[in-house]
The first five atom37 places (N, CA, C, CB, O) and aatype in JSON, in Angstrom:
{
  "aatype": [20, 20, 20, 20, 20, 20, 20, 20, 20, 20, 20, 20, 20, 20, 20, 20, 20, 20, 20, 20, 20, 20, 20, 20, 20, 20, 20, 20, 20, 20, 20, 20, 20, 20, 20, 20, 20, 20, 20, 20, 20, 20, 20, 20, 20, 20, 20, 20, 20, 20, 20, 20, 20, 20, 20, 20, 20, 20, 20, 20, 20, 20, 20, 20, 20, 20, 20, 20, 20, 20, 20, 20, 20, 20, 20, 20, 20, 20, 20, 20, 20, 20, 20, 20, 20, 20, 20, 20, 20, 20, 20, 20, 20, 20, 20, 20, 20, 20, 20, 20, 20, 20, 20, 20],
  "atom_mask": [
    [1, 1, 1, 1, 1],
    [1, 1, 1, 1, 1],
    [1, 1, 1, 1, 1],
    [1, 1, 1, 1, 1],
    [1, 1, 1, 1, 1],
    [1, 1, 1, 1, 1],
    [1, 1, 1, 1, 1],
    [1, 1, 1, 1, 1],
    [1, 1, 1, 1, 1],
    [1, 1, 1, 1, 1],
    [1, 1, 1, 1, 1],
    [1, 1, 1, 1, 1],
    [1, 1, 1, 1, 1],
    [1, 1, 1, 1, 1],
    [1, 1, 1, 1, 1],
    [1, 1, 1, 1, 1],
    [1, 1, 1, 1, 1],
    [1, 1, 1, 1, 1],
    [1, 1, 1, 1, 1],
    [1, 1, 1, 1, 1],
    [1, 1, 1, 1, 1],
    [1, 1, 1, 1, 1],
    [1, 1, 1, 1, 1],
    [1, 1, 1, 1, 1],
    [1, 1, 1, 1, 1],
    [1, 1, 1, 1, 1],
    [1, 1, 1, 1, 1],
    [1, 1, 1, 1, 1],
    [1, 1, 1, 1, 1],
    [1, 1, 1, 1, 1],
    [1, 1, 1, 1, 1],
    [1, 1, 1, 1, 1],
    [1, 1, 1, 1, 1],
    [1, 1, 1, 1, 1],
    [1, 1, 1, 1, 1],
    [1, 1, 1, 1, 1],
    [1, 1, 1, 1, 1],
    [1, 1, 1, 1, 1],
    [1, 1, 1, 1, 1],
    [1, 1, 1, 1, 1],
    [1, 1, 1, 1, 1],
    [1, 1, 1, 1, 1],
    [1, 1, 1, 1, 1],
    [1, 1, 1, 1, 1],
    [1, 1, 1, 1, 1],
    [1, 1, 1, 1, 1],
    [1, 1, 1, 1, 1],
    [1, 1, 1, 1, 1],
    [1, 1, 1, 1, 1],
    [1, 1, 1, 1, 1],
    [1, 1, 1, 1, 1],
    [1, 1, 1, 1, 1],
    [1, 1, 1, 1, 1],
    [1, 1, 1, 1, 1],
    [1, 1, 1, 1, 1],
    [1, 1, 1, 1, 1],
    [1, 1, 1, 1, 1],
    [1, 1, 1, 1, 1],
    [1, 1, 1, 1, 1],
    [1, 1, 1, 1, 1],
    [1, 1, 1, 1, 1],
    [1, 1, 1, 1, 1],
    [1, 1, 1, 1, 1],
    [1, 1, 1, 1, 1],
    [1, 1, 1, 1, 1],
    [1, 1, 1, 1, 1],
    [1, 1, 1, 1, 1],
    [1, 1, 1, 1, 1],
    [1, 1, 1, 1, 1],
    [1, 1, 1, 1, 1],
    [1, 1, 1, 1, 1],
    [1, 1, 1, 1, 1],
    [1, 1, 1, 1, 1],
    [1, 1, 1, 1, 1],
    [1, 1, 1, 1, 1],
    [1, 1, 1, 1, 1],
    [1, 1, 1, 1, 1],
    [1, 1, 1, 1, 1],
    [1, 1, 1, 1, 1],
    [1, 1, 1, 1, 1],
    [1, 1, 1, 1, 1],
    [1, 1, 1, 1, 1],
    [1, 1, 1, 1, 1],
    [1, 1, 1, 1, 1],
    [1, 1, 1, 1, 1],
    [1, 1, 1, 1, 1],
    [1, 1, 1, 1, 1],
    [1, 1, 1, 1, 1],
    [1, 1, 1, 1, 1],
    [1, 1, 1, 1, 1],
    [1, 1, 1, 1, 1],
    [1, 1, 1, 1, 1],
    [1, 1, 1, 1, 1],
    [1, 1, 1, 1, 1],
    [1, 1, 1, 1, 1],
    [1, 1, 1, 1, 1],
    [1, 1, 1, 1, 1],
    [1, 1, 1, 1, 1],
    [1, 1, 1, 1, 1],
    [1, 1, 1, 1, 1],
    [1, 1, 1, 1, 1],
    [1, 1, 1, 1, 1],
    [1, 1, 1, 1, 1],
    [1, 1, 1, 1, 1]
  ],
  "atom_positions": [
    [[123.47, 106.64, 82.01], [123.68, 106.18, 83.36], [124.96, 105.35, 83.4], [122.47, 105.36, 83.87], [125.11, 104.49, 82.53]],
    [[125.93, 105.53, 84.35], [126.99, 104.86, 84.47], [126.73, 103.72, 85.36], [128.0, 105.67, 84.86], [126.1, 103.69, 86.42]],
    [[127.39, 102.73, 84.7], [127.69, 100.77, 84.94], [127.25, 101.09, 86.7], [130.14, 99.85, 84.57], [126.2, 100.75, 87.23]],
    [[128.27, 101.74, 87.29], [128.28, 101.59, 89.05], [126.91, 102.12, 89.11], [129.58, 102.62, 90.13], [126.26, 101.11, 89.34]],
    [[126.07, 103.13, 89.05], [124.98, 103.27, 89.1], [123.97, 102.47, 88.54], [124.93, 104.18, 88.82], [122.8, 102.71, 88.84]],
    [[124.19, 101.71, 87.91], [123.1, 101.07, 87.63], [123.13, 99.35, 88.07], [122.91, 101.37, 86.12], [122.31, 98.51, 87.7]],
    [[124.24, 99.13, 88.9], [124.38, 98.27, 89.29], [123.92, 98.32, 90.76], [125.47, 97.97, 88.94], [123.28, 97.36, 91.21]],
    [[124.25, 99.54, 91.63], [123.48, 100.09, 92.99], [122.1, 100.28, 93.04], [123.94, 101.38, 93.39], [121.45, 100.29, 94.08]],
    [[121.48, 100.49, 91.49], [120.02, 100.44, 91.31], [119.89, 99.08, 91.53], [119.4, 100.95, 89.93], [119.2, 98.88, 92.53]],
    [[120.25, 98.13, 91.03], [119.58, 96.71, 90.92], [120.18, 95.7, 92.07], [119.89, 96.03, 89.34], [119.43, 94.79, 92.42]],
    [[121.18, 95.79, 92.54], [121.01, 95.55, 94.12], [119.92, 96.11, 95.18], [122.15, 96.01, 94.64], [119.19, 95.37, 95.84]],
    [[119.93, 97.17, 95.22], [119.36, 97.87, 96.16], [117.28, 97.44, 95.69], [120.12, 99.8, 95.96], [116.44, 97.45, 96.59]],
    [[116.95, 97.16, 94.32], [116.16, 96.95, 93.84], [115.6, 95.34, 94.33], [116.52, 97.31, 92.64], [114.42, 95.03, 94.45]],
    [[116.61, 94.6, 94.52], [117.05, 93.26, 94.63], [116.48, 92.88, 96.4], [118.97, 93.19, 94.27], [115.65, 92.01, 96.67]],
    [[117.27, 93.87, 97.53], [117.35, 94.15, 98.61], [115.65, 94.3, 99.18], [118.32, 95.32, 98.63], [114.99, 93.62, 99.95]],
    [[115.38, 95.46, 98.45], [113.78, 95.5, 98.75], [112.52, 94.31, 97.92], [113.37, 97.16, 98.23], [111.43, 93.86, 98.26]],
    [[113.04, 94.22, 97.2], [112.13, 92.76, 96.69], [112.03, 91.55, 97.55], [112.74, 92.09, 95.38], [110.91, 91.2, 97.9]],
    [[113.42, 90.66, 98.06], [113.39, 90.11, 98.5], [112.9, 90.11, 100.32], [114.21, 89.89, 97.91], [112.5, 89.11, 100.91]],
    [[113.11, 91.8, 101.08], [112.51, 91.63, 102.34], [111.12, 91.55, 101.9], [112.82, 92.75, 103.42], [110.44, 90.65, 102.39]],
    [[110.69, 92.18, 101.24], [108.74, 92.08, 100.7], [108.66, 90.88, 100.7], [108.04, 92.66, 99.03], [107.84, 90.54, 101.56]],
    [[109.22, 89.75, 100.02], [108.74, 88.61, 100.16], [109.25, 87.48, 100.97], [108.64, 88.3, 99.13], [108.73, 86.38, 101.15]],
    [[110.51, 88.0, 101.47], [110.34, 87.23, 102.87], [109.68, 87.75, 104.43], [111.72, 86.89, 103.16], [109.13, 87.16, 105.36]],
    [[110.01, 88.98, 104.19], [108.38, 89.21, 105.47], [107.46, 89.23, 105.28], [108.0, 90.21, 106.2], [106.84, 88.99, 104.24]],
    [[107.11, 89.56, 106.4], [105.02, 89.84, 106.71], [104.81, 90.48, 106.17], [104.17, 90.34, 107.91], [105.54, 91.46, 106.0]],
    [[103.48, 90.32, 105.48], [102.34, 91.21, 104.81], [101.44, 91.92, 105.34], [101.63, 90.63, 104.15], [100.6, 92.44, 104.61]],
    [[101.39, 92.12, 106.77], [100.58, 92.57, 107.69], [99.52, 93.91, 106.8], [101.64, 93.09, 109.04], [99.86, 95.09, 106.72]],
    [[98.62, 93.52, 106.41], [97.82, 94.26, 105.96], [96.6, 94.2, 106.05], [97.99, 94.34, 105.1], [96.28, 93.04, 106.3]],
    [[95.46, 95.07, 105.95], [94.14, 94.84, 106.56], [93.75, 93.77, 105.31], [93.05, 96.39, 106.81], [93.34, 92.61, 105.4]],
    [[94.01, 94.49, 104.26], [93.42, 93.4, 102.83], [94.01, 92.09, 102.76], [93.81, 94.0, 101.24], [93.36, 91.14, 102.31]],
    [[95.45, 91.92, 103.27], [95.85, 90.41, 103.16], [94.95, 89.41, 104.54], [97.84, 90.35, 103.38], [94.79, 88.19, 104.57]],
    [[94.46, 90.55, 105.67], [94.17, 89.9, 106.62], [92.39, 89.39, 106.05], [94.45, 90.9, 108.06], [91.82, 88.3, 106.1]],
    [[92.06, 90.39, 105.67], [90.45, 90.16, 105.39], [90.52, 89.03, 104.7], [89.58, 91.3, 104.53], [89.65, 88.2, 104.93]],
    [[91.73, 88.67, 103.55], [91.76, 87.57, 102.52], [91.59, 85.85, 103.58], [93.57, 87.78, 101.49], [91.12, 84.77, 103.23]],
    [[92.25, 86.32, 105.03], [91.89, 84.63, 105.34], [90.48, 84.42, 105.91], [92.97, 83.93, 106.54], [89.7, 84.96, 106.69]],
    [[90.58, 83.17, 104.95], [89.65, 82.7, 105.38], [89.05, 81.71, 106.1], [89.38, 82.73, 104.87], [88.9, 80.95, 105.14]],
    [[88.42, 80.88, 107.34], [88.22, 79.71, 108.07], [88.65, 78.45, 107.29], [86.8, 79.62, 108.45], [88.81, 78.74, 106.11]],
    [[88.79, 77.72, 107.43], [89.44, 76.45, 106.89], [90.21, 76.47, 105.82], [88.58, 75.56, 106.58], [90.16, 75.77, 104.81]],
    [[91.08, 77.49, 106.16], [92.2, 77.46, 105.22], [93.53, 76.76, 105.82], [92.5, 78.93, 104.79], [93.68, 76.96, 107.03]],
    [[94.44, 76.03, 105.23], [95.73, 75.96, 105.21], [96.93, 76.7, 105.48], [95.81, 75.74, 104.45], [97.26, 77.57, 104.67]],
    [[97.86, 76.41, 106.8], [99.08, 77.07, 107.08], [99.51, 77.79, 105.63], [100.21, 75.97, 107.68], [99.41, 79.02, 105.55]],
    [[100.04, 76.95, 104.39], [100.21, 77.2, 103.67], [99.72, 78.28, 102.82], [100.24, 76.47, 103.55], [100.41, 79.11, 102.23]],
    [[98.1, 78.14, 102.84], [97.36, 79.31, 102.15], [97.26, 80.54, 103.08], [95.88, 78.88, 101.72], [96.84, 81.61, 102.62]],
    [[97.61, 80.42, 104.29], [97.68, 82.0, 104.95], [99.35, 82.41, 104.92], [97.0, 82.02, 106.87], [99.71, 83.57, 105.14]],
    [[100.26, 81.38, 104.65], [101.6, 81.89, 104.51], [101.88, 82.76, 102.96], [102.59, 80.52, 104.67], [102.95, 83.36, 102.88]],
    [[101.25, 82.79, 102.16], [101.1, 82.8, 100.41], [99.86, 84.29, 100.97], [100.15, 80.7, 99.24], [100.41, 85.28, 100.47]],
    [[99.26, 84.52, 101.31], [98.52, 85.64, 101.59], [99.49, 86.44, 102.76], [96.95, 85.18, 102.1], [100.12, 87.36, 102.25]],
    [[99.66, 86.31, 103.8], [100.31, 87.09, 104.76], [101.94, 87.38, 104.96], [99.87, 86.55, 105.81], [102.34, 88.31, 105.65]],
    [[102.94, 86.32, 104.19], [103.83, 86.08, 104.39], [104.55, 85.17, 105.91], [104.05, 87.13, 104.04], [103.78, 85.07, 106.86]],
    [[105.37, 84.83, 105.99], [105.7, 84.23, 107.79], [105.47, 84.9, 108.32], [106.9, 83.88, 108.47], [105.61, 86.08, 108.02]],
    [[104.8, 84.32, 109.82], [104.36, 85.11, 110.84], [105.52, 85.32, 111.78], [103.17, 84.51, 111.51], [106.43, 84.51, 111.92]],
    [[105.41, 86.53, 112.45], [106.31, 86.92, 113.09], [106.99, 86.02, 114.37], [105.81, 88.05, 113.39], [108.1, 85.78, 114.83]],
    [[105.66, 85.7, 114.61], [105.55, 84.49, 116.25], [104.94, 83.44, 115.62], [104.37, 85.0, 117.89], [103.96, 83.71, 114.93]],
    [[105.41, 81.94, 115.73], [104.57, 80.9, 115.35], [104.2, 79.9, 116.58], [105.27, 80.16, 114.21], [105.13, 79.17, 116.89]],
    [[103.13, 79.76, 117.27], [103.39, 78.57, 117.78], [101.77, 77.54, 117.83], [104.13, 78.94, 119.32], [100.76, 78.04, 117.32]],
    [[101.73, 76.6, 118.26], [101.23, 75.6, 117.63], [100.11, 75.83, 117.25], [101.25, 74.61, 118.19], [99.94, 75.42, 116.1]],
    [[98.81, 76.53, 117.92], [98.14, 76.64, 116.98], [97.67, 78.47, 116.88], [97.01, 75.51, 117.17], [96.63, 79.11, 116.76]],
    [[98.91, 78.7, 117.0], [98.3, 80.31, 116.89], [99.49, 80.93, 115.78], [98.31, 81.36, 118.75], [100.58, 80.36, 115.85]],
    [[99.35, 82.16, 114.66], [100.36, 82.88, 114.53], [100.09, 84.02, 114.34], [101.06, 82.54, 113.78], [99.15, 84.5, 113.71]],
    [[101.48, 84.84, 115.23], [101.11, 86.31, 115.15], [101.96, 87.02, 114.74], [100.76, 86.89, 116.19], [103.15, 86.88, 115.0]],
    [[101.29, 88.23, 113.78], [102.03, 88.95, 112.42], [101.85, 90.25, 113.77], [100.94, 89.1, 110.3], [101.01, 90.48, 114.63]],
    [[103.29, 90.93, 113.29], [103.05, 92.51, 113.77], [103.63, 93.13, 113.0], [103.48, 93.02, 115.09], [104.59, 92.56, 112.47]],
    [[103.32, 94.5, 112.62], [104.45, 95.59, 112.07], [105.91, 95.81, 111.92], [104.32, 96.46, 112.62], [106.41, 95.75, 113.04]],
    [[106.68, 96.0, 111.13], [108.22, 95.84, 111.39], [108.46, 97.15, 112.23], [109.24, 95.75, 109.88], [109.44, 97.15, 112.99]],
    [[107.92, 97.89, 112.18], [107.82, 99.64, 112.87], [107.89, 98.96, 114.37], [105.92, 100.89, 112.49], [107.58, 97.77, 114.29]],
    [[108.14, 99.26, 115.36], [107.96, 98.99, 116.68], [107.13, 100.14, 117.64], [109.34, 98.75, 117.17], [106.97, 100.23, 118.86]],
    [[106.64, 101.04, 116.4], [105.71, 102.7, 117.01], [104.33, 102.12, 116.45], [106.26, 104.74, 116.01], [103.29, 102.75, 116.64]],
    [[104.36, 100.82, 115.71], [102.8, 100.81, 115.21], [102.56, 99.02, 115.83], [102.57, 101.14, 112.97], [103.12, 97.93, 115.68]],
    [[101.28, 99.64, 116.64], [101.02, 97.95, 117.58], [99.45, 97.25, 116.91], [100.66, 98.32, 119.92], [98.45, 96.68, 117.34]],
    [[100.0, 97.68, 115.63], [99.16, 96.34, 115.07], [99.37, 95.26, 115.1], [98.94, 96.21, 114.05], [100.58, 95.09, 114.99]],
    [[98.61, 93.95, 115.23], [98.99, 93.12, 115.69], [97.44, 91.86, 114.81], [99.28, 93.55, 117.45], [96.22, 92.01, 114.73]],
    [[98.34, 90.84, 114.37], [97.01, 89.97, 113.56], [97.35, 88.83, 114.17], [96.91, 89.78, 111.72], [98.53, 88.51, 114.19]],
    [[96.08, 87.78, 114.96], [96.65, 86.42, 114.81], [95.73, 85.79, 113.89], [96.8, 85.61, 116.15], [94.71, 86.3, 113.45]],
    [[96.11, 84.82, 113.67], [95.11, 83.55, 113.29], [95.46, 82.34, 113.97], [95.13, 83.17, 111.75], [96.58, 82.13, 114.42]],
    [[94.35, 81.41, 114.05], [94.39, 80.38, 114.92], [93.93, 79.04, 114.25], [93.59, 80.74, 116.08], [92.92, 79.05, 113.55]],
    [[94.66, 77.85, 114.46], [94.65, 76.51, 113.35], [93.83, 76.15, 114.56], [96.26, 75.4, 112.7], [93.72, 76.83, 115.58]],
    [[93.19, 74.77, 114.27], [92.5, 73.92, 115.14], [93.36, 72.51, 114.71], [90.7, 73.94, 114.88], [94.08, 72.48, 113.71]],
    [[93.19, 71.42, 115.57], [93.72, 70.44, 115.79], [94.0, 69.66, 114.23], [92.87, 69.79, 116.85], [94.88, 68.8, 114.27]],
    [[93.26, 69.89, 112.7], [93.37, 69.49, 112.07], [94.13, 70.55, 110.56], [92.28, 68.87, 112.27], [94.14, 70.32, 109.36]],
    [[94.66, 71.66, 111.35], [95.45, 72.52, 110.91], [95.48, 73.06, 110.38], [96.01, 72.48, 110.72], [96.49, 73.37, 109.76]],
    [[93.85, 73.8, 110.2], [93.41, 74.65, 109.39], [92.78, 76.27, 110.35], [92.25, 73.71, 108.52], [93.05, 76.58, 111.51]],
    [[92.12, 76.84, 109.59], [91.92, 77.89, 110.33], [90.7, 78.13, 110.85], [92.27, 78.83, 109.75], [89.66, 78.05, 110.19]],
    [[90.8, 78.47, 112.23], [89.25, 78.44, 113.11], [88.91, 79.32, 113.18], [89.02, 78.06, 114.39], [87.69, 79.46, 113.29]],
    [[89.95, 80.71, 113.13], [89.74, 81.88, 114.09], [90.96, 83.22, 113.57], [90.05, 81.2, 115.92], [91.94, 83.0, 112.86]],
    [[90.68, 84.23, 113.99], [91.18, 85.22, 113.47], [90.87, 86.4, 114.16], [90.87, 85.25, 112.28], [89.77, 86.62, 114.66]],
    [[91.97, 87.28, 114.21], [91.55, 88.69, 115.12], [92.66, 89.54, 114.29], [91.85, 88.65, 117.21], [93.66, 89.24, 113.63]],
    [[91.94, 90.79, 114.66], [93.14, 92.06, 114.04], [92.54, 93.26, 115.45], [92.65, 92.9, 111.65], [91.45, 93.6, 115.91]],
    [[94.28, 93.64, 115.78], [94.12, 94.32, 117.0], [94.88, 95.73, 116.36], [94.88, 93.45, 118.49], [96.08, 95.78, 116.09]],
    [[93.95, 96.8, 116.19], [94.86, 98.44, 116.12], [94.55, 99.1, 117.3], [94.39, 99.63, 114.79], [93.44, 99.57, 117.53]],
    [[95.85, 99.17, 118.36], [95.21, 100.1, 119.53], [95.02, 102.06, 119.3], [96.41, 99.78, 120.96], [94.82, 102.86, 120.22]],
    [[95.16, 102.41, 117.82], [95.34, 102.91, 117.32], [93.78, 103.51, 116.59], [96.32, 102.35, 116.9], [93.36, 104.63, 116.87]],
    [[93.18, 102.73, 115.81], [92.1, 102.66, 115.17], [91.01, 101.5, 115.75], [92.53, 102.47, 113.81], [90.47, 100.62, 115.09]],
    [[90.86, 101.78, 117.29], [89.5, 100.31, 117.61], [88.61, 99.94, 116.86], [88.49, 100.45, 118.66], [88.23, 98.78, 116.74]],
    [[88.09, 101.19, 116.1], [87.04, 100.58, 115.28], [87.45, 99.65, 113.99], [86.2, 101.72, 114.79], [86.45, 99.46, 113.3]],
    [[88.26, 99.2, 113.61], [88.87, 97.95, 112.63], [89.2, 97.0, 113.37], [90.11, 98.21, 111.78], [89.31, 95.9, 112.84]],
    [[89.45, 97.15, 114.86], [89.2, 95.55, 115.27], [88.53, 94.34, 115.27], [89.13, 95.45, 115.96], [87.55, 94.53, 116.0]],
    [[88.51, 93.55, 114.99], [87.66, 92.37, 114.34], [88.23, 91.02, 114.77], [87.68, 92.44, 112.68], [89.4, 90.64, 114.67]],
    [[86.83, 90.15, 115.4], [87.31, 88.75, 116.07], [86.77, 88.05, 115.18], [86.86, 88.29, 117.57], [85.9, 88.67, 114.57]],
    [[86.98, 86.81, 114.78], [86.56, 86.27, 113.58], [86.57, 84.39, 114.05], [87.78, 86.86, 112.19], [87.68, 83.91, 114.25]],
    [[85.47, 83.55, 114.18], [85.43, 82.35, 114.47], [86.24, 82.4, 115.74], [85.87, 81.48, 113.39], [86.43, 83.4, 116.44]],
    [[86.83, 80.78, 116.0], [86.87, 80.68, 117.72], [88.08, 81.4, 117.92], [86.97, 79.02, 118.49], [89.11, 80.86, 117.53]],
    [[88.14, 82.37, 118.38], [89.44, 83.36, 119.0], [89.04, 83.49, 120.43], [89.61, 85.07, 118.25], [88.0, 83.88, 120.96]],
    [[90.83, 82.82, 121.16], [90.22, 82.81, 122.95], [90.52, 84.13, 123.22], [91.09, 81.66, 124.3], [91.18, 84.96, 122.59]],
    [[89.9, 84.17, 124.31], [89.51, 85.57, 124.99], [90.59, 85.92, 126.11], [87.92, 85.48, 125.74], [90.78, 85.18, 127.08]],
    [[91.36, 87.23, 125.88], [92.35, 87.84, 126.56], [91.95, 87.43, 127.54], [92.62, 89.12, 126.51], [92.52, 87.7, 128.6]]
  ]
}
């Protein structure tokens, strides 16, 4: 293998490592992993940053803009986790509300 090729391998290797771990993890298994009174921190380390943050809600979506999955979770006043939903308008039957999640 020649030097320039194997240097376009390990950039490009480099490139996809680092979006994996600076985006979202939006996944059914990272989502099932939270759990109620968990820590901003411990759902950031399972899900990656959420796409939307705001005070006590955050919501992960797909980087695809054709797939409207959509996860929040919800902190309560002492900044842990109360609540949880996963929305596939795609697959209804994996939708799942989980502790206090307000109602559309």
């Amino acid at each position: 293998m020649r030097t320039g090729t194997v240097n376009l391998a390990k950039v490009a290797l480099a490139a996809v490592l680092a979006a994996a771990l600076a985006g979202c993890q939006l996944t059914r298994q990272n989502f099932q992993a939270i759990s109620l009174g968990q820590t901003p921190d411990e759902v950031r380390k399972i899900m990656g940053a959420p796409r939307y943050e705001f005070e006590h809600e955050w919501v992960y979506t797909a980087d695809d803009p054709r797939d409207l999955t959509k996860a929040s979770v919800y902190f309560g006043p002492d900044k842990k986790v109360v609540g949880k939903a996963w929305q596939n308008p795609e697959k209804p039957w994996e939708n799942l509300r989980e502790g206090e999640v307000p109602q559309p």
